[in-house]
C-alpha positions, 0 to 999 in steps of 0.5 A: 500500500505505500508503495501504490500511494506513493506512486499515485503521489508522485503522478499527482507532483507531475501532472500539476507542476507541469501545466503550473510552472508553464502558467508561472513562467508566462506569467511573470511576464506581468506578475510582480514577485509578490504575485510570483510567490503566491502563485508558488505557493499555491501549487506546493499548497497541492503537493502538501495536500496530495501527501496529506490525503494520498499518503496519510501524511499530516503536519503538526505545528508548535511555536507559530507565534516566535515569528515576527509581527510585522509586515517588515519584520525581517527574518532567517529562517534556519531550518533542519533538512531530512527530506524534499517535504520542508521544501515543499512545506514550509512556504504553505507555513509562513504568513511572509513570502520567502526566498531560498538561497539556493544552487543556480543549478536547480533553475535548470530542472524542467518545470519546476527549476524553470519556474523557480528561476523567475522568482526574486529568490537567491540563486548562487554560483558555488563556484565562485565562493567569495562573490556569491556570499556578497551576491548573497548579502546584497540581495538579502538586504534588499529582498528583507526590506521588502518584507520578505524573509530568506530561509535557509538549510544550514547543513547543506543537504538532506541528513538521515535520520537520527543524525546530524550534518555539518552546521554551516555559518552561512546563514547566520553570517548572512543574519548578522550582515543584515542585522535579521534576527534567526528563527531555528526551526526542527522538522520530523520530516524523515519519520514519514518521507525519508532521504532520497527515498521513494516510497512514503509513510503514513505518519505525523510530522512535527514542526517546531518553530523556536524563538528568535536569535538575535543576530546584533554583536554576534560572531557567525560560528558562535551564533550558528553554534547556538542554532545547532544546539536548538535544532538538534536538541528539539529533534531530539525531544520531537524523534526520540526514537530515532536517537536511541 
């Protein structure tokens, strides 16, 4: 039976992103970044609600109200990575539209990467270290003070289960550069979609938003120090049975 949701799941992914991203880069055309991001949205609202009714899989929130008030309350959202579903996720979550910094290379996945790539979001160049934090910087200065809040994956890449990645110092470099206060967030997502797997089970998912870090006369590697701590001590509390 997972295996069967998870087939109609991925057939429901493709039959919508497809019509979607083609929709998303005609329009923009005319649309405004604002309108681009919630067009977005949209579309991962579906993914979201497919996991939920084809697969069994529901989302349970805690910390909501540690985001920032404010329609230019700045934020950096800092957030565990176990799986494709907090991609998809936590845009449905946020009452601010949001800006991943992420690898150029993904702008050139059909569809998908296509219509990312028209949006105001932060794609960056790795090869070229030193000017892509700065591109980095620059654009997240201008995107926060529009409202918009950027979030990131500190260790990189997905993390299997019951373990932990390397904490990169990007994304509080980048708090601190900006003056933008951290949101630490932990999410259970491997319990029911794990790493690079296919198949899907049915189960909760917990999200645990915690309160902000402030980012003012902080040292990146000892701010990010502190992020880790949160993040992995939450995991800890919400999958204890992934640590035993």
């Amino acid at each position: 039976m997972p295996l069967l949701r998870s087939i109609v799941h991925a057939l429901w992914l493709l039959v919508t992103v497809i019509p979607w991203g083609i929709i998303m880069v005609t329009a923009s055309i005319w649309s405004n970044g604002t309108q681009m991001w919630w067009m977005a949205v949209r579309w991962l609202s579906w993914a979201i609600g497919g996991a939920r009714v084809l697969l069994g899989i529901e989302v349970r929130i805690s910390g909501y109200e540690n985001l920032p008030i404010g329609q230019r309350s700045p934020a950096i959202l800092l957030v565990k990575h176990q799986s494709t579903l907090e991609t998809f996720l936590i845009p449905t979550l946020m009452p601010h539209p949001l800006a991943y910094v992420f690898k150029r290379e993904l702008i050139y996945v059909p569809f998908f990467g296509w219509a990312m790539g028209r949006m105001d979001m932060i794609h960056i160049d790795r090869s070229q270290r030193a000017q892509a934090f700065n591109r980095v910087v620059e654009q997240g200065k201008r995107l926060l003070a529009q409202g918009v809040w950027i979030i990131m994956f500190p260790e990189g890449t997905r993390i299997p289960r019951g373990q932990a990645g390397t904490y990169k110092s990007g994304g509080t470099r980048l708090a601190i550069a900006t003056g933008a206060p951290v949101i630490p967030i932990a999410v259970t997502s491997a319990k029911v979609w794990p790493r690079k797997a296919f198949i899907k089970r049915p189960g909760i998912v917990d999200v645990s938003i915690g309160p902000p870090i402030p980012s003012e006369g902080r040292k990146p590697d000892e701010m990010m120090r502190e992020v880790e701590a949160w993040i992995e001590s939450e995991m800890h509390r919400l999958d204890p049975d992934a640590y035993r």
